[in-house]
C-alpha positions in Angstrom: 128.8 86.9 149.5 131.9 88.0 151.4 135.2 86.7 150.7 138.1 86.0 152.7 141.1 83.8 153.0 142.0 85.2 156.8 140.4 84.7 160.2 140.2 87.1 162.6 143.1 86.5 165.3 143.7 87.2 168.9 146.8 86.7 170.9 146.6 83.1 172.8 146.4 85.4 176.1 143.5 87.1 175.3 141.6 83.7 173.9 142.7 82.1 176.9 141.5 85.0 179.2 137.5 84.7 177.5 138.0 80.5 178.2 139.0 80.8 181.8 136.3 84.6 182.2 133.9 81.7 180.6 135.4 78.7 183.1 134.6 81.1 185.9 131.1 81.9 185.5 130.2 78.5 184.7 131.6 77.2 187.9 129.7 80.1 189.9 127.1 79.8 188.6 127.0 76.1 189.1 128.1 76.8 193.2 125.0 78.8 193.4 122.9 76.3 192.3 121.1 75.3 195.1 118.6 72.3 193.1 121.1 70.1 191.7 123.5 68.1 194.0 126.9 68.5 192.8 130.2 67.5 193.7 133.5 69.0 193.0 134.1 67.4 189.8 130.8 68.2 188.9 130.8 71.8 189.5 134.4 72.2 187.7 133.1 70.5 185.0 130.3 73.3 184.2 133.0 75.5 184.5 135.3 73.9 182.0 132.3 73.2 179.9 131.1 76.6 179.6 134.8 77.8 179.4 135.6 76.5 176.2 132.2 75.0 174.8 131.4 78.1 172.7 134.8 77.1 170.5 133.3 73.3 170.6 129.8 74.3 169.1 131.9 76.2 166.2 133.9 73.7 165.2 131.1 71.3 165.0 129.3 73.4 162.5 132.2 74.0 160.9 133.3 70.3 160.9 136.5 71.7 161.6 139.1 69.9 164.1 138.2 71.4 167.8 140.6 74.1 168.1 140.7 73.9 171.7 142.2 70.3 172.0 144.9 71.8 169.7 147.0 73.8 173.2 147.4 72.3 176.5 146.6 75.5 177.5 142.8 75.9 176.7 142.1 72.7 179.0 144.4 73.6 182.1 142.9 77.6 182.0 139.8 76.2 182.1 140.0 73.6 184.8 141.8 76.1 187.2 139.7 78.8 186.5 136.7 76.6 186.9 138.2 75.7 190.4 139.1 79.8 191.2 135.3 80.2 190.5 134.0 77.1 192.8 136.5 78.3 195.5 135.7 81.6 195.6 132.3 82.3 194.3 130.6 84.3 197.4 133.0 86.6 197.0 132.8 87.1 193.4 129.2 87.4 193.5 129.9 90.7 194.7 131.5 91.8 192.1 129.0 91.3 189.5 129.7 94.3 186.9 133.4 93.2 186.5 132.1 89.7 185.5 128.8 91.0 183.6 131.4 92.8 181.8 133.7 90.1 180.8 131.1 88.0 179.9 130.2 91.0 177.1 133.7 90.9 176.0 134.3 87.4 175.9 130.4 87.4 173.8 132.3 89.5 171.8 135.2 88.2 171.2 134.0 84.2 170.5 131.6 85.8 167.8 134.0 87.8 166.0 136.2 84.7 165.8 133.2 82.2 164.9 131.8 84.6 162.3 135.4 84.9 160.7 136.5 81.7 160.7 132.6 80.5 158.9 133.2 83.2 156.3 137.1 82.5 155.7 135.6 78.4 155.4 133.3 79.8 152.7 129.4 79.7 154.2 127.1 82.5 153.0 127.5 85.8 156.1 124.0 84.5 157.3 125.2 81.2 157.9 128.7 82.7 159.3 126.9 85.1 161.4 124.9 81.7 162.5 127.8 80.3 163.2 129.5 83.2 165.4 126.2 83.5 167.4 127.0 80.0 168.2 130.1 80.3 169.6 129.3 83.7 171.7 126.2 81.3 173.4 127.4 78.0 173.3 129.2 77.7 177.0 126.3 79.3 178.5 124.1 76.2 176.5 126.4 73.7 177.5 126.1 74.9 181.0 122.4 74.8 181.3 122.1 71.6 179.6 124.2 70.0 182.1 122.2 71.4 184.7 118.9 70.4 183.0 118.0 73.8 182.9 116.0 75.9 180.4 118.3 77.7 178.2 119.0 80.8 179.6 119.6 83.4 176.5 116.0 82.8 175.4 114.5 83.7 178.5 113.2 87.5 178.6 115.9 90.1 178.7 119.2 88.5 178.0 119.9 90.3 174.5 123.0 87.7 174.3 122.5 86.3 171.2 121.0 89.7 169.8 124.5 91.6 170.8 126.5 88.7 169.2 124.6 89.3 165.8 124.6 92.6 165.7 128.3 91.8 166.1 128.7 89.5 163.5 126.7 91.5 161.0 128.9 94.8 161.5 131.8 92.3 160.9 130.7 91.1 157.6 129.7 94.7 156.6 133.1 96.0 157.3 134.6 93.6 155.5 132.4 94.5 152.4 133.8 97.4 152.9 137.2 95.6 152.8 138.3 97.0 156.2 141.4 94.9 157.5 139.6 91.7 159.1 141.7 92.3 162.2 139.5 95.8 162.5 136.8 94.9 161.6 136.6 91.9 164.0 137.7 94.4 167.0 135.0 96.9 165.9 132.8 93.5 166.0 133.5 92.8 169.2 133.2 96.6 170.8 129.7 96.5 169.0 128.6 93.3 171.4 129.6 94.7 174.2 128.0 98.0 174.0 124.7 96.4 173.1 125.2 93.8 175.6 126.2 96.5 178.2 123.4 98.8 177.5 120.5 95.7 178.0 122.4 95.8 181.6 122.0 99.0 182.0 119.0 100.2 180.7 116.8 97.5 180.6 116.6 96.4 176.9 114.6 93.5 176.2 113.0 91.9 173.2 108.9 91.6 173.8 107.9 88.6 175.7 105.6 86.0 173.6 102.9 86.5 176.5 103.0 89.9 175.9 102.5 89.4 172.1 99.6 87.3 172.5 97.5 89.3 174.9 98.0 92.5 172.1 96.1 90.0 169.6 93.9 88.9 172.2 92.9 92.8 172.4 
């Protein structure tokens, strides 16, 4: 069992820049949904919702007090950000790799901080590296509930949740190790996005359960 009595922390700017990265793809993704009949408030709502909804499922777990209701901050980045995104969105669809990549750092960053603030609480690093999974996903679930959509990361290919693990497990491994928690929540989050990156890139993909079941079939 690991044990720690700090969390790993961030500067308010950078927390607030994976909210409103988070805000933005929410609401774009929303704009481009072309089955659901959304209004304004309803797209910015995704947006805020997948902005900051990562933190929310956390703190649940945890049964902590949501952090994000703790800052004015957290709410208005999202809810401009969310209405950037809805504003804007053709255009930003064309820049793609700038948001696949801030979507790997802020997967990064929400796990490091999720998988910290379980250990500092006192869970087990399975449950803590539970927990920061959760947080790294939970805006993207909050999003495609909303839209009544099937979950996204556990469709063929994504590797999200796999790159936040892998995160949170070199995280509680380095602090074994008793590297600084800062560190080793920054080496964390590099380790996401590289693995998240490289699933881009090259392909990566965990088997599909069709393809598992024709191999027993033959």
């Amino acid at each position: 069992m690991v044990v720690m009595d700090a969390t790993f922390v961030i500067p308010l700017w950078m927390d607030l820049v994976a909210v409103g990265i988070g805000a933005l793809q929410g609401a774009m993704f929303a704009s481009g949904y072309r089955n659901a009949e959304l209004d304004l408030l309803g797209v910015a709502l995704i947006g805020i919702a997948s902005g900051f909804g990562g933190g929310i499922v956390r703190d649940l777990l945890l049964s902590d007090d949501i952090a994000s209701f703790h800052s004015d901050w957290y709410i208005v980045t999202a809810s401009v950000m969310a209405l950037v995104g809805m504003l804007i969105a053709h255009r930003l669809q064309r820049i793609e790799t700038f948001i696949t990549v801030m979507d790997a750092v802020t997967i990064g960053v929400f796990g490091a901080i999720g998988t910290t603030k379980a250990l500092s609480a006192g869970l087990p690093w399975v449950p803590s590296i539970f927990v920061g999974v959760a947080a790294a996903v939970g805006g993207s679930i909050m999003r495609d509930v909303l839209l009544h959509l099937p979950i996204q990361l556990m469709h063929v290919g994504s590797l999200y949740a796999v790159a936040a693990a892998a995160g949170g497990l070199s995280i509680v491994i380095l602090l074994q190790w008793g590297v600084n928690v800062t560190i080793a929540g920054f080496i964390g989050v590099a380790i996401t996005f590289v693995i998240r990156m490289l699933s881009v890139l090259l392909g990566w993909k965990l088997p599909a359960q069709t393809q598992l079941r024709r191999r027993r079939v033959l």
